[in-house]
PyMOL Python script that loads the backbone (N, CA, C, O; Angstrom):
from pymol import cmd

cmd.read_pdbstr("""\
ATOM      1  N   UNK A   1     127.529 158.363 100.630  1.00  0.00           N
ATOM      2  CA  UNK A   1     128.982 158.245 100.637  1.00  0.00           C
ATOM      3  C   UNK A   1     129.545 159.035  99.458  1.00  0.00           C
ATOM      4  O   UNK A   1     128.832 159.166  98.463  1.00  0.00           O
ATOM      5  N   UNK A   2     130.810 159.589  99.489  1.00  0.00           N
ATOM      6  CA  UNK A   2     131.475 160.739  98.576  1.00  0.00           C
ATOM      7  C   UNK A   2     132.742 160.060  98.447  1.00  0.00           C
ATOM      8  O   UNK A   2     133.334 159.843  99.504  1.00  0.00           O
ATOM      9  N   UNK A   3     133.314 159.656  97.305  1.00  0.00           N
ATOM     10  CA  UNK A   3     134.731 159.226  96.968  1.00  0.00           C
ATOM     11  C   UNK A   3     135.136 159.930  96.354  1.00  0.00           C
ATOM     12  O   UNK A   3     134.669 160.006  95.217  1.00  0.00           O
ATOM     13  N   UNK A   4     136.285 160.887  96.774  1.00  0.00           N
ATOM     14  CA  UNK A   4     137.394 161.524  95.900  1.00  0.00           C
ATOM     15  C   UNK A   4     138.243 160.593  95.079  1.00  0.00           C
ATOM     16  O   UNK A   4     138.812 159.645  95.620  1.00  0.00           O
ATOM     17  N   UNK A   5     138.359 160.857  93.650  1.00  0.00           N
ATOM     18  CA  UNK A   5     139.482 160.304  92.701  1.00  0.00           C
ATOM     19  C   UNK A   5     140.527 161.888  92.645  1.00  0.00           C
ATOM     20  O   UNK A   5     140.157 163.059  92.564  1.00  0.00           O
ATOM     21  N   UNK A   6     142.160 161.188  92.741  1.00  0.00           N
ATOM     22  CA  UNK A   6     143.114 162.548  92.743  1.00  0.00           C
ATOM     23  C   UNK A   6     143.603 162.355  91.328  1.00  0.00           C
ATOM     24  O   UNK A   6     144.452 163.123  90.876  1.00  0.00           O
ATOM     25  N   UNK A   7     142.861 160.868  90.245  1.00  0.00           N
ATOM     26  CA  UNK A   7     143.541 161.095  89.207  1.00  0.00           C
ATOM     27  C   UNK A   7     142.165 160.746  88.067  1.00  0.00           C
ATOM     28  O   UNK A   7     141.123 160.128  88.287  1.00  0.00           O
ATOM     29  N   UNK A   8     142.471 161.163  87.281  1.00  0.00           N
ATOM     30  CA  UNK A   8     141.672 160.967  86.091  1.00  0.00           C
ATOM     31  C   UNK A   8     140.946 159.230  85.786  1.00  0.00           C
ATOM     32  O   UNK A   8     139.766 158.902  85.663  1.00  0.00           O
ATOM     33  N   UNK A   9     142.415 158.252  85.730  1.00  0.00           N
ATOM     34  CA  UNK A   9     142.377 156.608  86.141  1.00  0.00           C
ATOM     35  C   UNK A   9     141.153 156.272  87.428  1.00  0.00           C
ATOM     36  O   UNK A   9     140.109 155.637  87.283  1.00  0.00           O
ATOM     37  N   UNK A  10     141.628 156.864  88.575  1.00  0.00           N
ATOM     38  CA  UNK A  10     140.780 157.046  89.298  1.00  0.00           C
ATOM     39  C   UNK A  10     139.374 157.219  89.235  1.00  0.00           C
ATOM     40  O   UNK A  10     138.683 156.223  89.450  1.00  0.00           O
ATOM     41  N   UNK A  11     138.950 158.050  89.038  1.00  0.00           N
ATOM     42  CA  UNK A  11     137.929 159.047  88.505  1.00  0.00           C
ATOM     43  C   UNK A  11     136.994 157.702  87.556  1.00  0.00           C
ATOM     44  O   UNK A  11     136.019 157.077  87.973  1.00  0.00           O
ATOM     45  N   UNK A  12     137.565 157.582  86.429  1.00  0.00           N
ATOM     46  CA  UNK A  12     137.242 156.381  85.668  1.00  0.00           C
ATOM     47  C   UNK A  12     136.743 154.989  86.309  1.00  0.00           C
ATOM     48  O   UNK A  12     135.646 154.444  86.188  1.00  0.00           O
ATOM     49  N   UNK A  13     137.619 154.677  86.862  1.00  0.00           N
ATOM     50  CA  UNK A  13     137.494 153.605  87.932  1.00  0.00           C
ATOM     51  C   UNK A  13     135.783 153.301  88.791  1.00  0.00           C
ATOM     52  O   UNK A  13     134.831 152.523  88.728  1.00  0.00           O
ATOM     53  N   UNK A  14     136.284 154.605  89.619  1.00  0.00           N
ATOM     54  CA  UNK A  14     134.714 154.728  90.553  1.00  0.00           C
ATOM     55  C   UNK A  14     133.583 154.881  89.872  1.00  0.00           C
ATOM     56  O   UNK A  14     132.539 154.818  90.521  1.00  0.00           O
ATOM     57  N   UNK A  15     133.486 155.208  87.847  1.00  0.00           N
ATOM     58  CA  UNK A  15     132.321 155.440  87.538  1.00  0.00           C
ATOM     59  C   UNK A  15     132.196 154.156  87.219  1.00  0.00           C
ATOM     60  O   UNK A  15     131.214 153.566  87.670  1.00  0.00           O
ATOM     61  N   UNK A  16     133.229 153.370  86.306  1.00  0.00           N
ATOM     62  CA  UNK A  16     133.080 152.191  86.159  1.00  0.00           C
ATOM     63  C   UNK A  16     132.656 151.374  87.320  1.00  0.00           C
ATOM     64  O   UNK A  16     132.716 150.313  86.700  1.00  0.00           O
ATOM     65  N   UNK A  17     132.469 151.195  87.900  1.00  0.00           N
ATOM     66  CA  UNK A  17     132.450 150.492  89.183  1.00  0.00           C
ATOM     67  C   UNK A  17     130.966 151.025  89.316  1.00  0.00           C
ATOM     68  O   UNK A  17     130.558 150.025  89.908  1.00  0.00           O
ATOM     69  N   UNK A  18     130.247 151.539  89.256  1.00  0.00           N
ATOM     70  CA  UNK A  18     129.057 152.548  89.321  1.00  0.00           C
ATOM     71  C   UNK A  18     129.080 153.375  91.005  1.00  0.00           C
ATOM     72  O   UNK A  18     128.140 153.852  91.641  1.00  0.00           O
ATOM     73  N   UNK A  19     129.885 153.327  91.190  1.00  0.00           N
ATOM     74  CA  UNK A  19     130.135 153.889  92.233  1.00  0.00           C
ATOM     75  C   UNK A  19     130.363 155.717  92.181  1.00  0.00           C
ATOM     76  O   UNK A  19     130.279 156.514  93.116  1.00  0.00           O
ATOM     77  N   UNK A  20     130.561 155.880  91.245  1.00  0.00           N
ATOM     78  CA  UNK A  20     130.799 157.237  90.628  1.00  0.00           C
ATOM     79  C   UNK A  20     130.248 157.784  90.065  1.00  0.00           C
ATOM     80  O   UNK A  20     129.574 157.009  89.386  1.00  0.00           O
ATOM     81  N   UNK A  21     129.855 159.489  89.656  1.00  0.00           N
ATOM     82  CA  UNK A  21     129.527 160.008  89.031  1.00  0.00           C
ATOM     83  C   UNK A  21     130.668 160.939  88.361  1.00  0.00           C
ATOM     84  O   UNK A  21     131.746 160.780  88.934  1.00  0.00           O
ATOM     85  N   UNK A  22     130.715 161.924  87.236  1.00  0.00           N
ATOM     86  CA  UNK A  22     131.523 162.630  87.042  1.00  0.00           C
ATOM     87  C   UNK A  22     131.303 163.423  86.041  1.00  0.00           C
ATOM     88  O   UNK A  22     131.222 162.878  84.940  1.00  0.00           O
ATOM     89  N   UNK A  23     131.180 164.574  86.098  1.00  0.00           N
ATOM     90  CA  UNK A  23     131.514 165.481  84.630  1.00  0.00           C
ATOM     91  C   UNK A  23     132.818 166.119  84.367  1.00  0.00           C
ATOM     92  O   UNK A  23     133.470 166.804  85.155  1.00  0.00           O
ATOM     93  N   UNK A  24     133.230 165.670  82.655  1.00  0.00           N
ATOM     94  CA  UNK A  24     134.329 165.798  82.586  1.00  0.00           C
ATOM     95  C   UNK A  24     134.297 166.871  81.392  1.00  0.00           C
ATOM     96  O   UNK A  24     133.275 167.544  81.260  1.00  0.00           O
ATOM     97  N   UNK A  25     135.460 167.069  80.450  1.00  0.00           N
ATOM     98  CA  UNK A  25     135.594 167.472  79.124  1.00  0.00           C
ATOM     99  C   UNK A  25     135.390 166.596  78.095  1.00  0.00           C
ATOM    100  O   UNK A  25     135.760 165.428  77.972  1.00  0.00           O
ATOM    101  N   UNK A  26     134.828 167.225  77.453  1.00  0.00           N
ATOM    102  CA  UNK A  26     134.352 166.146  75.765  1.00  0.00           C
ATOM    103  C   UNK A  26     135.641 165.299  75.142  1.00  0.00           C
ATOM    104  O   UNK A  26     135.586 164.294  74.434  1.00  0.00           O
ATOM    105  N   UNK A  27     136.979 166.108  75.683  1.00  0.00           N
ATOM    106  CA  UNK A  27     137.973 165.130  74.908  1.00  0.00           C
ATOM    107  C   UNK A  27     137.978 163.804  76.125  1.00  0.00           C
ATOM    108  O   UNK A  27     137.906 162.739  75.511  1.00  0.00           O
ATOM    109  N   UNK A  28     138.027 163.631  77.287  1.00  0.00           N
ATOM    110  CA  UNK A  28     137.990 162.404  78.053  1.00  0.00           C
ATOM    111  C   UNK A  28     137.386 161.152  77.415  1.00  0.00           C
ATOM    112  O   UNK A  28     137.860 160.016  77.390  1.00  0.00           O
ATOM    113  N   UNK A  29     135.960 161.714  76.783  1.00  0.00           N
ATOM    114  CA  UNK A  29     134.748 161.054  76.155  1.00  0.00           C
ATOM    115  C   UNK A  29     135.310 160.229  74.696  1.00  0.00           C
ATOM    116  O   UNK A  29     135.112 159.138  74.163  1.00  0.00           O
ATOM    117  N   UNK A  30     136.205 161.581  74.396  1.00  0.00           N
ATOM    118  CA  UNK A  30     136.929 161.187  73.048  1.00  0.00           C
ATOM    119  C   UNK A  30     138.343 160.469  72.708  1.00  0.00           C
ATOM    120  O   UNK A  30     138.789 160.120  71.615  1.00  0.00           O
ATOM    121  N   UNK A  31     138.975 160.349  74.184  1.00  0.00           N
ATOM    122  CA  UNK A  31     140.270 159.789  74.519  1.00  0.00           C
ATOM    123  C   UNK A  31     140.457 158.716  75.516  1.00  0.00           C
ATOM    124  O   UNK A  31     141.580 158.267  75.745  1.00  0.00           O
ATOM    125  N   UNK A  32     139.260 158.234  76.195  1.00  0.00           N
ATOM    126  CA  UNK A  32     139.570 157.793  77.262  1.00  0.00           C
ATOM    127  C   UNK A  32     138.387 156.817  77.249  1.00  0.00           C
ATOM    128  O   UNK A  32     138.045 156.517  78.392  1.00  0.00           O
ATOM    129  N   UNK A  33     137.755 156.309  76.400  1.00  0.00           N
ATOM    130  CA  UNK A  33     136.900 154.948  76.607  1.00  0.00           C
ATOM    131  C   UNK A  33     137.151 154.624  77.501  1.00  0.00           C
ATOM    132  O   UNK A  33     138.163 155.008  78.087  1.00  0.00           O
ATOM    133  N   UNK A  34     136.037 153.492  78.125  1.00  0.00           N
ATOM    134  CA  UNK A  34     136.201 152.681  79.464  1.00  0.00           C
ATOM    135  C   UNK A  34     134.922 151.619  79.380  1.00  0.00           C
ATOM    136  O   UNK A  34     133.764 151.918  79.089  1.00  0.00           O
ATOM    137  N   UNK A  35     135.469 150.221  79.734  1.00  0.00           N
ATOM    138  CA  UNK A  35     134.089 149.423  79.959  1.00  0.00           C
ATOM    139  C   UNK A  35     133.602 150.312  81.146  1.00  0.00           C
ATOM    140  O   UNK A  35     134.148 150.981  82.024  1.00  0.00           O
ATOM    141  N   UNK A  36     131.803 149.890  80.621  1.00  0.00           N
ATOM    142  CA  UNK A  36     131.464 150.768  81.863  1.00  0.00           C
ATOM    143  C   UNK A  36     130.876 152.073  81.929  1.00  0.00           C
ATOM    144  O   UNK A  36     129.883 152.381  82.589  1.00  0.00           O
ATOM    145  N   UNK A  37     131.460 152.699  81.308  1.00  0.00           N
ATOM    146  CA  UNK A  37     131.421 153.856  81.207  1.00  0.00           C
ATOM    147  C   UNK A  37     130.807 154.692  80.100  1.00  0.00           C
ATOM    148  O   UNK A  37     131.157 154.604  78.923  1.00  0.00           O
ATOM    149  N   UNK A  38     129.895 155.486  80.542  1.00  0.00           N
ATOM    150  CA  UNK A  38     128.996 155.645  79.363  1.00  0.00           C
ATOM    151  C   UNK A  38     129.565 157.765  79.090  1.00  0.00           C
ATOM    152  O   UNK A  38     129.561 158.589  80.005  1.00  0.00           O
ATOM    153  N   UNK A  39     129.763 157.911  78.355  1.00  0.00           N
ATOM    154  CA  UNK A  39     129.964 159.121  78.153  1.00  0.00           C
ATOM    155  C   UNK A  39     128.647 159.906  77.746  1.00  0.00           C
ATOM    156  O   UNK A  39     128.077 159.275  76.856  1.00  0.00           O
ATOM    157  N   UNK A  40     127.946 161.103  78.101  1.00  0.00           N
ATOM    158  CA  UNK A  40     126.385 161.625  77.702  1.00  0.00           C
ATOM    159  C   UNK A  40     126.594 163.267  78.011  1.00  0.00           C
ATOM    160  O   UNK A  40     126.589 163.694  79.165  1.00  0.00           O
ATOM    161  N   UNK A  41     126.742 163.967  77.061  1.00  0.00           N
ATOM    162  CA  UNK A  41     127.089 165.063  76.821  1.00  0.00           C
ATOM    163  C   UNK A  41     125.751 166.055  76.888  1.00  0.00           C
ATOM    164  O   UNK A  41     124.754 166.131  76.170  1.00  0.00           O
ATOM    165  N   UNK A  42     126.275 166.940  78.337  1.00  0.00           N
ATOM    166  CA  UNK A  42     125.311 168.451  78.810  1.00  0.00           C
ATOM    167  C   UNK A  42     124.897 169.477  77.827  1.00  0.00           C
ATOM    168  O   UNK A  42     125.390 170.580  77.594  1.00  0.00           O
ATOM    169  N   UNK A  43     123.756 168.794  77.238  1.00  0.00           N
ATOM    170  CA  UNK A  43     123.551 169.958  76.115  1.00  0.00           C
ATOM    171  C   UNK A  43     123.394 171.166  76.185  1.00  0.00           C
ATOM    172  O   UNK A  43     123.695 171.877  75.226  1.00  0.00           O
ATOM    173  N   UNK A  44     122.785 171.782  77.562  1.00  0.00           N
ATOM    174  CA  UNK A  44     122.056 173.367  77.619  1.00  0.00           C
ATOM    175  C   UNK A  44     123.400 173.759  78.718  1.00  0.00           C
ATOM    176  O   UNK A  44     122.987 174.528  79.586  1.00  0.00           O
ATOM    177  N   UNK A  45     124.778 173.448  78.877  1.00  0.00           N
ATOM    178  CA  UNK A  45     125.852 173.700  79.352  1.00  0.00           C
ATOM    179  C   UNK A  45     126.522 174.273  79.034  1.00  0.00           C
ATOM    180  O   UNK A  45     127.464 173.679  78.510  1.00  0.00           O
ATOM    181  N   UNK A  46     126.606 175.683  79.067  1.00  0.00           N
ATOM    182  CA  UNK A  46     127.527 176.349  78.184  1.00  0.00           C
ATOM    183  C   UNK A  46     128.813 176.267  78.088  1.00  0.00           C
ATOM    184  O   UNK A  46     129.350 176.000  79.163  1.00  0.00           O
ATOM    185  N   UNK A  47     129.817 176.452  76.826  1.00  0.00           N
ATOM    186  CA  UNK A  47     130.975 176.370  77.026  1.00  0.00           C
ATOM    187  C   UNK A  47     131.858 176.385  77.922  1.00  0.00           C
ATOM    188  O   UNK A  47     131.290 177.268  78.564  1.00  0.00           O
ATOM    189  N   UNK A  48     133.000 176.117  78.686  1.00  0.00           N
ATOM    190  CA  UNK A  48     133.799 176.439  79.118  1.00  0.00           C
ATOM    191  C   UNK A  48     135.405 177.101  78.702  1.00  0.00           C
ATOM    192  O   UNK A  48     136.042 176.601  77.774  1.00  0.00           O
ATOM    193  N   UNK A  49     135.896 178.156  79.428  1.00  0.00           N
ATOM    194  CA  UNK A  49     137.282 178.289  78.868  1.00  0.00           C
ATOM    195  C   UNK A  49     138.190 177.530  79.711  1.00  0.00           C
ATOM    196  O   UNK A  49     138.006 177.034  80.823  1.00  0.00           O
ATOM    197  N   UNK A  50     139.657 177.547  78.618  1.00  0.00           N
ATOM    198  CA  UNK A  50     140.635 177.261  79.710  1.00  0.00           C
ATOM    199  C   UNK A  50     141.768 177.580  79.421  1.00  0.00           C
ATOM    200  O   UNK A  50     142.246 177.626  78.287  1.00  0.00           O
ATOM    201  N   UNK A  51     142.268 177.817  80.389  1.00  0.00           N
ATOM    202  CA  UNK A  51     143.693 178.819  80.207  1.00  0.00           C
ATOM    203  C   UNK A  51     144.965 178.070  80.496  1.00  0.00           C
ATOM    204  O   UNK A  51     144.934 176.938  80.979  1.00  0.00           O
ATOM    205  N   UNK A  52     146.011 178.655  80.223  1.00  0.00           N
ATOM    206  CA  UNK A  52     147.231 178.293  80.218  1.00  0.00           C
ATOM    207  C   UNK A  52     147.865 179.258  81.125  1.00  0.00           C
ATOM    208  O   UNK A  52     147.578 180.455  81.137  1.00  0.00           O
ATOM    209  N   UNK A  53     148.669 178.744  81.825  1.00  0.00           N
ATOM    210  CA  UNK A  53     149.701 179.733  82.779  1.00  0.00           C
ATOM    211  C   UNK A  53     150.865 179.253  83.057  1.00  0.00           C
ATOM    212  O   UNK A  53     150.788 178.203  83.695  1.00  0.00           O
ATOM    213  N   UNK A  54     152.019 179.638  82.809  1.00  0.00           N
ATOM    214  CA  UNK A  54     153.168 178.740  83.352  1.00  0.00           C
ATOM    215  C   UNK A  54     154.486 180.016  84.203  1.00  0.00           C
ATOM    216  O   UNK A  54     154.143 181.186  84.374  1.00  0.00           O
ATOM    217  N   UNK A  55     155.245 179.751  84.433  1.00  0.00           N
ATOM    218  CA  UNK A  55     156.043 180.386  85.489  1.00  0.00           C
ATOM    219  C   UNK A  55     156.865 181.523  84.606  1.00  0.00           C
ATOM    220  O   UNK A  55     156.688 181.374  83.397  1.00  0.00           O
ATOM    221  N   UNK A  56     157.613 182.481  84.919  1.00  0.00           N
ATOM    222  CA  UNK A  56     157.840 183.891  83.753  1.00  0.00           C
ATOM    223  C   UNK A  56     159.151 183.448  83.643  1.00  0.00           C
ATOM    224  O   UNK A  56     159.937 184.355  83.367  1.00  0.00           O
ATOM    225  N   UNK A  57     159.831 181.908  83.820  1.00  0.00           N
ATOM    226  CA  UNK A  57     161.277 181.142  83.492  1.00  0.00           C
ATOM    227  C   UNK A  57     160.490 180.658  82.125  1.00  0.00           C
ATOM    228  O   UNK A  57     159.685 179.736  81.992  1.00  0.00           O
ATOM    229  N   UNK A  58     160.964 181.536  81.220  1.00  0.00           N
ATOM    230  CA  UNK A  58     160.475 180.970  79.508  1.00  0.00           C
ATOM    231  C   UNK A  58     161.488 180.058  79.278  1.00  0.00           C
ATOM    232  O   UNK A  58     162.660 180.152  79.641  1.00  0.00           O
ATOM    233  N   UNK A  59     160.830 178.944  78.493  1.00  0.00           N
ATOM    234  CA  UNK A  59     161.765 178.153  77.520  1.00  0.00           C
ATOM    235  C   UNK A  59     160.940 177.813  76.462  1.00  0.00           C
ATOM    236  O   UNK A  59     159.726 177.939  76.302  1.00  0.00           O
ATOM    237  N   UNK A  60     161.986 177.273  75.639  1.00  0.00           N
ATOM    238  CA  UNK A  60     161.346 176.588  74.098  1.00  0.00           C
ATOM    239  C   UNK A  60     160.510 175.931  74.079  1.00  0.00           C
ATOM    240  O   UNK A  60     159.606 175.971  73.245  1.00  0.00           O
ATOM    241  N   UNK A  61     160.636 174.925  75.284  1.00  0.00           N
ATOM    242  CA  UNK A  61     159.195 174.033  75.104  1.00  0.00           C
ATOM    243  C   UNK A  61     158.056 174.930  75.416  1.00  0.00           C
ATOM    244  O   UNK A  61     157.125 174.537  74.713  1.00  0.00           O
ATOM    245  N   UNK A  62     157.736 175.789  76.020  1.00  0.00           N
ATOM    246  CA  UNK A  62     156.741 176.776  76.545  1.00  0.00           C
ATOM    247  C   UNK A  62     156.477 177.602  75.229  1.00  0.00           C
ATOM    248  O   UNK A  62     155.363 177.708  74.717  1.00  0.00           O
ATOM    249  N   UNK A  63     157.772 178.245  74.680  1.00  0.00           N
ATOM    250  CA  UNK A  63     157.221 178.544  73.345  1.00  0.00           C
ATOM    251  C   UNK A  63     156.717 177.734  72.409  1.00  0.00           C
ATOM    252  O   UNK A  63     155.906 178.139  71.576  1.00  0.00           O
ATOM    253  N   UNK A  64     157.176 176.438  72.462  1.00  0.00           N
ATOM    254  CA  UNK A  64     156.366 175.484  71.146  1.00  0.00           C
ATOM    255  C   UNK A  64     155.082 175.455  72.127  1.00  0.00           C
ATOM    256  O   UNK A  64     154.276 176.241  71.628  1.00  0.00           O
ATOM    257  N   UNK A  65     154.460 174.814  73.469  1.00  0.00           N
ATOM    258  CA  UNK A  65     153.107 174.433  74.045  1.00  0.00           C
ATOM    259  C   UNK A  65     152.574 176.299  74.199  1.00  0.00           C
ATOM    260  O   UNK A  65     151.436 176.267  74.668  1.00  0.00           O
ATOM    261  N   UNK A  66     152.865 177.299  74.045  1.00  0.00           N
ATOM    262  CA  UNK A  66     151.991 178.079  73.512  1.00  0.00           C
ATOM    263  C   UNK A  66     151.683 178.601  72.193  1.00  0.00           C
ATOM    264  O   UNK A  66     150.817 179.461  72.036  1.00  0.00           O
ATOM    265  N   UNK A  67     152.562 177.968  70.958  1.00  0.00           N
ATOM    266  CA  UNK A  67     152.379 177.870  69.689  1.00  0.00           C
ATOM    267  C   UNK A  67     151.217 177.255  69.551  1.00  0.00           C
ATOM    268  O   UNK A  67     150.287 177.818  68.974  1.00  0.00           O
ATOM    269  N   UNK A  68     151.110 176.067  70.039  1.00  0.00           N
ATOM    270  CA  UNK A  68     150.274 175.141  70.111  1.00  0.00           C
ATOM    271  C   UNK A  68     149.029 175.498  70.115  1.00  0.00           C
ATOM    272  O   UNK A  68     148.185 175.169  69.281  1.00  0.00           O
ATOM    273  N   UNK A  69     148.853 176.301  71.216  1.00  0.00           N
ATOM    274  CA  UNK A  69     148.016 176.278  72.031  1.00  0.00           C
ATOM    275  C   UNK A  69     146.603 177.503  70.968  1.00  0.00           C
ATOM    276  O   UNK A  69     145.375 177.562  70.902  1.00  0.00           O
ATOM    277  N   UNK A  70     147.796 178.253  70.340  1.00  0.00           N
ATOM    278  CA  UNK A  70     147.534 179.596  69.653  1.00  0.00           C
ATOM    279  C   UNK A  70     147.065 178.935  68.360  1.00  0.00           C
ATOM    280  O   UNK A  70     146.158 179.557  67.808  1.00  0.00           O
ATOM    281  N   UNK A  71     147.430 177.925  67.804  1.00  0.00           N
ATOM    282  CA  UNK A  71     146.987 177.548  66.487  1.00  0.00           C
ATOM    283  C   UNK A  71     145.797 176.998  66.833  1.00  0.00           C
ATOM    284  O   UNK A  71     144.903 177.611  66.251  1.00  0.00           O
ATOM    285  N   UNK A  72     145.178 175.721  67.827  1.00  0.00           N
ATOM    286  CA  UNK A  72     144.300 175.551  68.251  1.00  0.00           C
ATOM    287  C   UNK A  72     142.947 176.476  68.604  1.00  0.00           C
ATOM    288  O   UNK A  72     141.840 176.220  68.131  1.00  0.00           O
ATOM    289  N   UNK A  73     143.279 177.851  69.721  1.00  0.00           N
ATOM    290  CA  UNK A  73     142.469 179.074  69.804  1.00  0.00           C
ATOM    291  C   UNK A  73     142.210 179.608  68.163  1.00  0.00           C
ATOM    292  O   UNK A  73     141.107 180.104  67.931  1.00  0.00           O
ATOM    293  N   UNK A  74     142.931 179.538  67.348  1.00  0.00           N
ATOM    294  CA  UNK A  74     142.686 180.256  65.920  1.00  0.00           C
ATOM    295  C   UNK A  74     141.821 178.889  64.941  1.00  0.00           C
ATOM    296  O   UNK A  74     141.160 179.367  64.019  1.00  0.00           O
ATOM    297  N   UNK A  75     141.776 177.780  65.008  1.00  0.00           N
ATOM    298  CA  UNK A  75     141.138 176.596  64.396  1.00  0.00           C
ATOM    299  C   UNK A  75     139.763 176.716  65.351  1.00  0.00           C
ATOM    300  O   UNK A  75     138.760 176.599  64.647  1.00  0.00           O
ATOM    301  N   UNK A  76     139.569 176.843  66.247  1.00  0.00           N
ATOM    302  CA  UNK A  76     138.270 176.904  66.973  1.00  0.00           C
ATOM    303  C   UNK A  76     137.301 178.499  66.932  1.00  0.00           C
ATOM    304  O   UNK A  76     136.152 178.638  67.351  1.00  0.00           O
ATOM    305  N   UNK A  77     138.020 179.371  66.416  1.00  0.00           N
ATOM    306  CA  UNK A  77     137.632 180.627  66.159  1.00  0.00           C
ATOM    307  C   UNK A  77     136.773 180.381  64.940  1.00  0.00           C
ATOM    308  O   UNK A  77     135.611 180.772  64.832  1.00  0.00           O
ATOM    309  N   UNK A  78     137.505 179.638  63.956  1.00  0.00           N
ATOM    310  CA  UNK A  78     137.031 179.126  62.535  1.00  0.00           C
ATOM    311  C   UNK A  78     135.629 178.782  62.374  1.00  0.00           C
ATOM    312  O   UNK A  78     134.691 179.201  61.695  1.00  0.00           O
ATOM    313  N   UNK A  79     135.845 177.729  63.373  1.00  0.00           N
ATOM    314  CA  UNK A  79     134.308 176.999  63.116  1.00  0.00           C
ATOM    315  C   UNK A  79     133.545 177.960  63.435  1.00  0.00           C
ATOM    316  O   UNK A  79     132.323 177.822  63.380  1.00  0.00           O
TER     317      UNK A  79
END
""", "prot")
cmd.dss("prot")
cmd.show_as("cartoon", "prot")
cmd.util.cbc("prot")
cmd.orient("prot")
């Protein structure tokens, strides 16, 4: 049997329940405790990227969440 979760809550749910499996991002692990739920991190998994895209109607908030986004890419360059 295969259960789709359409939300993250979801998702959580069915592992808790042991009904689930799931690989997620390390911040879930780091934001999202759950009885139940055991978080166990893919060591020989290589990184993933992830991108940002939003619609070419700019606004301020888009300029502050790609400020954001740019100080973050430059703090992870660091390490």
């Amino acid at each position: 049997m295969v259960a789709e979760a359409s939300t993250l809550d979801a998702e959580m749910h069915l592992v808790s329940r042991g009904v689930g499996l799931s690989i997620t991002s390390e911040a879930v692990g780091l934001w999202y405790r759950r009885p139940g739920v055991t978080f166990v991190p893919i060591l020989d998994l290589t990184p993933c990227s992830v991108s940002l895209a939003w619609w070419p109607q700019d606004t301020g908030l888009i300029a502050e969440l790609v400020a954001v986004a740019n100080e973050v890419r430059a703090r992870i360059a660091e390490m």
